[in-house]
N, C-alpha and C positions, 0 to 999 in steps of 0.2 A: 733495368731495362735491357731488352738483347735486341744489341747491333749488329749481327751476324746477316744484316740484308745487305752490310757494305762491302762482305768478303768476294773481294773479284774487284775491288776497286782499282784501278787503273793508277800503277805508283804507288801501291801498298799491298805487300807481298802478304796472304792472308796466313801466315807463320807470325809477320808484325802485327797484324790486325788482332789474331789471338791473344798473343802476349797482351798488347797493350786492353781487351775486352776483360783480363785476369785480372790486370792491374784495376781496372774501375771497379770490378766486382770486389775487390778488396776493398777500399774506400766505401761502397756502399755497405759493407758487413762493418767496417768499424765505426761508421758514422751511426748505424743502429745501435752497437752495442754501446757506445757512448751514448745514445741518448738514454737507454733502459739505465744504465750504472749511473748518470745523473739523479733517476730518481729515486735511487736507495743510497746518495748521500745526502749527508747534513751541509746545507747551503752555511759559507764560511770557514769550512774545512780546509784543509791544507788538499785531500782525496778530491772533493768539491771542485775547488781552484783548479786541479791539473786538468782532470775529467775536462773541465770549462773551457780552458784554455788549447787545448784537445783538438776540441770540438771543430773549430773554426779550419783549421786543417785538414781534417778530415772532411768535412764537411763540403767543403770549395772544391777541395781534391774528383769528388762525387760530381756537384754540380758542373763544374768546368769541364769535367770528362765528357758526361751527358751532352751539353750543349754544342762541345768538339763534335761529338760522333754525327749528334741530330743536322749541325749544319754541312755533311758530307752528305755528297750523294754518289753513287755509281757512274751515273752517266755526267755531271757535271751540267752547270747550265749560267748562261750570263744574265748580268744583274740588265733586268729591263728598264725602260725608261718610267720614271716616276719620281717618286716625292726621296726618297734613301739616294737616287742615283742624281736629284736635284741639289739636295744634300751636301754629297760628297762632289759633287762640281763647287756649291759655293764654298767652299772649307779649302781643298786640294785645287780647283782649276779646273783639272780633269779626272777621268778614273783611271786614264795609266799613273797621272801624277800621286792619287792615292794609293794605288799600287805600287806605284815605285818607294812611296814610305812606306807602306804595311809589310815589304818586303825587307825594305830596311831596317825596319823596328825586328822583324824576325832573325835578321842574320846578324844582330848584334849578340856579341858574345857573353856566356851564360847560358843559362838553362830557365824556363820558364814559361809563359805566357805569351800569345799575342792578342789584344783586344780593340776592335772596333766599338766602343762607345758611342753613345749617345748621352748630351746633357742635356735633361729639359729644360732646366732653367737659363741655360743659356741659349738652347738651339741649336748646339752644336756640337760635331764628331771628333774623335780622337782618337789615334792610333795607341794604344798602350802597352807596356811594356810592364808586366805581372812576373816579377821576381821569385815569389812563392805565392803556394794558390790561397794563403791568409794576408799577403803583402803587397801592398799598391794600386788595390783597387781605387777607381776614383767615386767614391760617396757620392748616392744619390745620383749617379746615370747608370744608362741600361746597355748591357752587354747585347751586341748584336750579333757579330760574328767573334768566333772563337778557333783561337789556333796553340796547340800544343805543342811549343818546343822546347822538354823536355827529351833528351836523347832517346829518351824510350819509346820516344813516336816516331824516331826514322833510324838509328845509328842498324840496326838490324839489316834493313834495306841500303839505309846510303852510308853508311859508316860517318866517315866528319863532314861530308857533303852535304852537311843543313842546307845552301841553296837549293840544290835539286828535289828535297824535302818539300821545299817552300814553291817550288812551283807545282809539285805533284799535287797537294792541299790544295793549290788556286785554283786549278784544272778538274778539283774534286766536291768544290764549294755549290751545294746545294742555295741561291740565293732566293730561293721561296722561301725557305724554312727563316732568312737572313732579313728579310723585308718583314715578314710577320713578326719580328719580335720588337718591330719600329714605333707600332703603333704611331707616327710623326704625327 
């Protein structure tokens, strides 16, 4: 997919936005080649196993990127009142109070993920914290909003200043794109 409509983003210098566009088109070239080199092994192979094992890193890698990029927008826009913003009032209180964790889940040290979840079975959000993009996911909810903090998404621009990162992102959050993945 080309996200090159975000280059001018406000808080992402488009030298970082490149870089980080190379980085996913990588992932999307390895996540195909792995799947082709799946079908010319013999399922229970030692080749098999790794290809397989592979996969799911690669694979996240891709989809996490994608869904990072898609929930940016240029001009930024706030979450409107509705059923996501009803949501996160009953879970957090408020939306600064979800905010002030989502921000906290991001400034925690490491490298990795931030995820807004959703669990249907329960009905409820969760701020997450995605270690590696094949580790931590929470099974069976649905990622709403998605934030990359991986150094590679800001050290460019902010060097070890991940806060200022973290609010460029908040500032950049397309949350149309954020409420349609709610389906609530």
């Amino acid at each position: 997919k080309n996200f090159d409509h975000l280059l001018g983003t406000a808080g992402f210098s488009d030298q970082m936005l490149k870089n980080h566009f190379t980085l996913y088109e990588g992932y999307v070239k390895n996540s195909n080649t792995l799947i082709e080199l799946l079908s010319t092994k013999e399922i229970g192979t030692p080749e098999y196993a790794e290809l397989q094992r592979r996969l799911g890193w690669e694979w996240n890698g891709m989809r996490l990127h994608e869904m990072y990029f898609e929930n940016m927008t240029k001009e930024g826009n706030e979450l409107k009142a509705g059923v996501l913003q009803e949501k996160i009032q009953k879970v957090y209180g408020t939306i600064e109070n979800w905010k002030k964790n989502f921000v906290g889940v991001g400034a925690m040290r490491g490298i990795g993920w931030v995820i807004l979840y959703y669990d249907p079975f329960e009905d409820r959000l969760f701020n997450t914290w995605i270690n590696e993009h094949d580790v931590g996911h929470l099974s069976g909810c649905r990622p709403l909003l998605v934030m990359d903090v991986f150094e590679h998404a800001f050290t460019l621009d902010y060097g070890l200043k991940k806060a200022d990162y973290i609010t460029a992102f908040l500032n950049a959050i397309d949350w149309s794109v954020v409420v349609s993945r709610c389906s609530l």
